[in-house]
C-alpha positions in Angstrom: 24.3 6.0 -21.6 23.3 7.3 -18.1 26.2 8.4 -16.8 27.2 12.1 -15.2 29.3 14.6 -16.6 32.9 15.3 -14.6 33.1 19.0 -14.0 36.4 21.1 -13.5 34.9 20.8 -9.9 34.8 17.1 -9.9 38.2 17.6 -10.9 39.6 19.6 -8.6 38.1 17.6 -5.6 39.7 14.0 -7.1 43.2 15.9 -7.6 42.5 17.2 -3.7 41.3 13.5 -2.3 43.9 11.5 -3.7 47.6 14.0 -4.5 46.5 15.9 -0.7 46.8 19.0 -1.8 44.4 21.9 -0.5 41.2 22.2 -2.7 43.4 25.9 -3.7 46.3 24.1 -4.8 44.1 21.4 -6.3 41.7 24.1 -8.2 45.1 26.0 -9.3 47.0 22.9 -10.7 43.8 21.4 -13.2 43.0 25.3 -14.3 46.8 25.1 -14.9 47.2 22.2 -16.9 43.4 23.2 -18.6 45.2 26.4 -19.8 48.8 24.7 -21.1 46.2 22.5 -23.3 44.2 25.4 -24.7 47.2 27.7 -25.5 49.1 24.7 -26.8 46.4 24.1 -29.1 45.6 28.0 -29.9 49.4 28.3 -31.1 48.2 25.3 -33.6 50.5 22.4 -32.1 49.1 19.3 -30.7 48.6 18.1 -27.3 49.4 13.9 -26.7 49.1 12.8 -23.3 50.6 9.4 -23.1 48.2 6.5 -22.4 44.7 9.0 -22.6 45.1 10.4 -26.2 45.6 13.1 -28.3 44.3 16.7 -29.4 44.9 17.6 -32.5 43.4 20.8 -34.7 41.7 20.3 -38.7 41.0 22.7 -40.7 38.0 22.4 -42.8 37.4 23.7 -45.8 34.3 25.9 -47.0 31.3 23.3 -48.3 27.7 23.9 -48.6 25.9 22.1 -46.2 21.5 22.1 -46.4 19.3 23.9 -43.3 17.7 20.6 -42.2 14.2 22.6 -41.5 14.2 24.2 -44.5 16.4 22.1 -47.3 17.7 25.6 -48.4 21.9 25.2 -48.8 23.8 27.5 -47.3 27.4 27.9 -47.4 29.5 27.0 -44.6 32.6 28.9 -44.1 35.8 27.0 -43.7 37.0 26.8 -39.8 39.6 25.4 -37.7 37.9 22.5 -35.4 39.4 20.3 -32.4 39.7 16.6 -32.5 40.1 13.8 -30.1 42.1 10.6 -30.7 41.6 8.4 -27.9 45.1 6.0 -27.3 45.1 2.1 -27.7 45.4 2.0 -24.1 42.2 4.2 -23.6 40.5 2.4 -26.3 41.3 -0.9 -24.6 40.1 0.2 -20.8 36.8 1.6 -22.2 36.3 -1.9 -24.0 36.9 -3.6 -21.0 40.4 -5.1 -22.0 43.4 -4.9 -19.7 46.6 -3.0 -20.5 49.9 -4.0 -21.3 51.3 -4.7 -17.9 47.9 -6.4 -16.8 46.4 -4.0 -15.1 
């Protein structure tokens, strides 16, 4: 895969070439809605957004996992990690596959 990676800039400029706002408006509404999804999450509820996917927190336990350098185990303390579901309709577009309504 040799693709680029969007940035919050790249963002910013697609929300400002295709909703018109100013680039300010445009930089203020995706730190907006990056902010809703990260306080959603830090209050441990999950974010869906309709035909991209979902965000949803684990917890995982403690386990022992092994330094690959060294083979020694060490224990690894249990944590709270993130986790993407992508939706069918996602899923479908990246496989090349039209949606529902044919588009």
């Amino acid at each position: 895969m040799t693709g680029r990676t969007i940035t919050r800039a790249d963002l910013c400029e697609a929300v400002y070439r295709k909703v018109g706002l100013s680039r300010a408006e445009s930089a203020e509404l995706v730190e907006m809605l990056i902010d809703e999804v990260i306080e959603t999450l830090e209050r441990g509820e999950n974010v869906k957004l309709s035909g991209f996917g979902s965000f949803m927190l684990r917890d995982k336990g403690e386990r022992i996992g092994r330094n690959p350098k060294t083979g020694v185990e060490v224990p690894i303390a249990p944590r709270r990690v993130m986790v993407f579901k992508p939706s069918p309709v996602m899923k479908n577009r990246m496989n090349g596959a039209a949606d529902e309504d044919g588009e």
